[in-house]
C-alpha positions as CSV (number, residue, x, y, z in Angstrom):
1,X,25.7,39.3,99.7
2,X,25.8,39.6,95.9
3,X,27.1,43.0,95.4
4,X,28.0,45.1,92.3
5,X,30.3,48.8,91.4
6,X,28.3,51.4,90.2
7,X,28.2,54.9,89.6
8,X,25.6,57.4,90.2
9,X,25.9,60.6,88.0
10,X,24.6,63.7,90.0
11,X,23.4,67.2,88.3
12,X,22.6,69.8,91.4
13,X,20.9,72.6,90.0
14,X,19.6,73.4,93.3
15,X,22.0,74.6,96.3
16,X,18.7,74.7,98.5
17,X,18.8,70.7,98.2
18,X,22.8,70.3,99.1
19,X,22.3,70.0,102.6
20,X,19.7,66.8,102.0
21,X,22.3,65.6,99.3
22,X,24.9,65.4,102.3
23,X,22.8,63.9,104.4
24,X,21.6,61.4,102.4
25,X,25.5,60.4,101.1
26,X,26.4,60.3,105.0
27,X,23.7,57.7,105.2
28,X,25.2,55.3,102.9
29,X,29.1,56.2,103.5
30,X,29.2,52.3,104.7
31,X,28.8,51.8,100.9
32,X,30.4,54.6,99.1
33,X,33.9,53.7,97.5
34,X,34.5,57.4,96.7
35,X,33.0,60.8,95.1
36,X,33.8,63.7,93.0
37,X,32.2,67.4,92.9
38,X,32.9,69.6,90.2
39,X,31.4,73.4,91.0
40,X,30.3,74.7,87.2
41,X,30.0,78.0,88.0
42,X,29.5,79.3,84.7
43,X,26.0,77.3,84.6
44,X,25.2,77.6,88.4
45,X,25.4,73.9,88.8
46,X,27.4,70.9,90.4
47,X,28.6,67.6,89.2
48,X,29.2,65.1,91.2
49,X,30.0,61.2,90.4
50,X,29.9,58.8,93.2
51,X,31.5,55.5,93.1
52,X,29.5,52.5,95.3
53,X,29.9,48.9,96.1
54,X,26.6,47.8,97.4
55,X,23.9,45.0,96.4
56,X,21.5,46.2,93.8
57,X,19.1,47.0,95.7
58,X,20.9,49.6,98.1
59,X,22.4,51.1,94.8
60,X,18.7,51.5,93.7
61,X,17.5,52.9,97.2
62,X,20.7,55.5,97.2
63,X,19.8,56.8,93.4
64,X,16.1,57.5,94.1
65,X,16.6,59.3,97.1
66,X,18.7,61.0,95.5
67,X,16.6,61.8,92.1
68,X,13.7,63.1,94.4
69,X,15.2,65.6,95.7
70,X,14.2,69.1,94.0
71,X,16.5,70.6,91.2
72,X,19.1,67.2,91.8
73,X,19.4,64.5,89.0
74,X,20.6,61.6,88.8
75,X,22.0,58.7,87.0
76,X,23.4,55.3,87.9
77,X,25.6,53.0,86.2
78,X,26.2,49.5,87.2
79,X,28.6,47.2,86.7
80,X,27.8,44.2,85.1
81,X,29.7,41.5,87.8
82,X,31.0,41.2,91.3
């Protein structure tokens, strides 16, 4: 299997969709390299970057659930080689 680093960029503006967020991330810990949450408690949000080595297609799957969830966005950056 073909597969590729990439980082998905995650804005939480929503603590009512954290719990989701976790369970969703548990899902895919087979493919998660690592992950960092910053509280921004100034701006009532979270940032959180999570590093995954997956085929392109599980990265897609893992960024979209993500990006439906209410008041949560995110981003995904992926590397351009194995």
């Amino acid at each position: 299997m073909d597969t590729r680093v990439a980082i998905i960029g995650i804005i939480v503006e929503n603590y009512n969709s954290v719990d989701t967020l976790n369970d969703i991330l548990h899902e895919y810990r087979s493919v998660i390299i690592g992950r960092m949450g910053i509280p921004y408690r100034s701006k009532n949000i979270s940032v959180m970057s999570i590093a995954v080595d997956a085929d392109a297609d599980t990265i897609n799957a893992l960024s979209g659930k993500i990006g439906k969830l209410n008041g949560v966005s995110a981003k995904t950056a992926i590397s351009g080689s194995n």
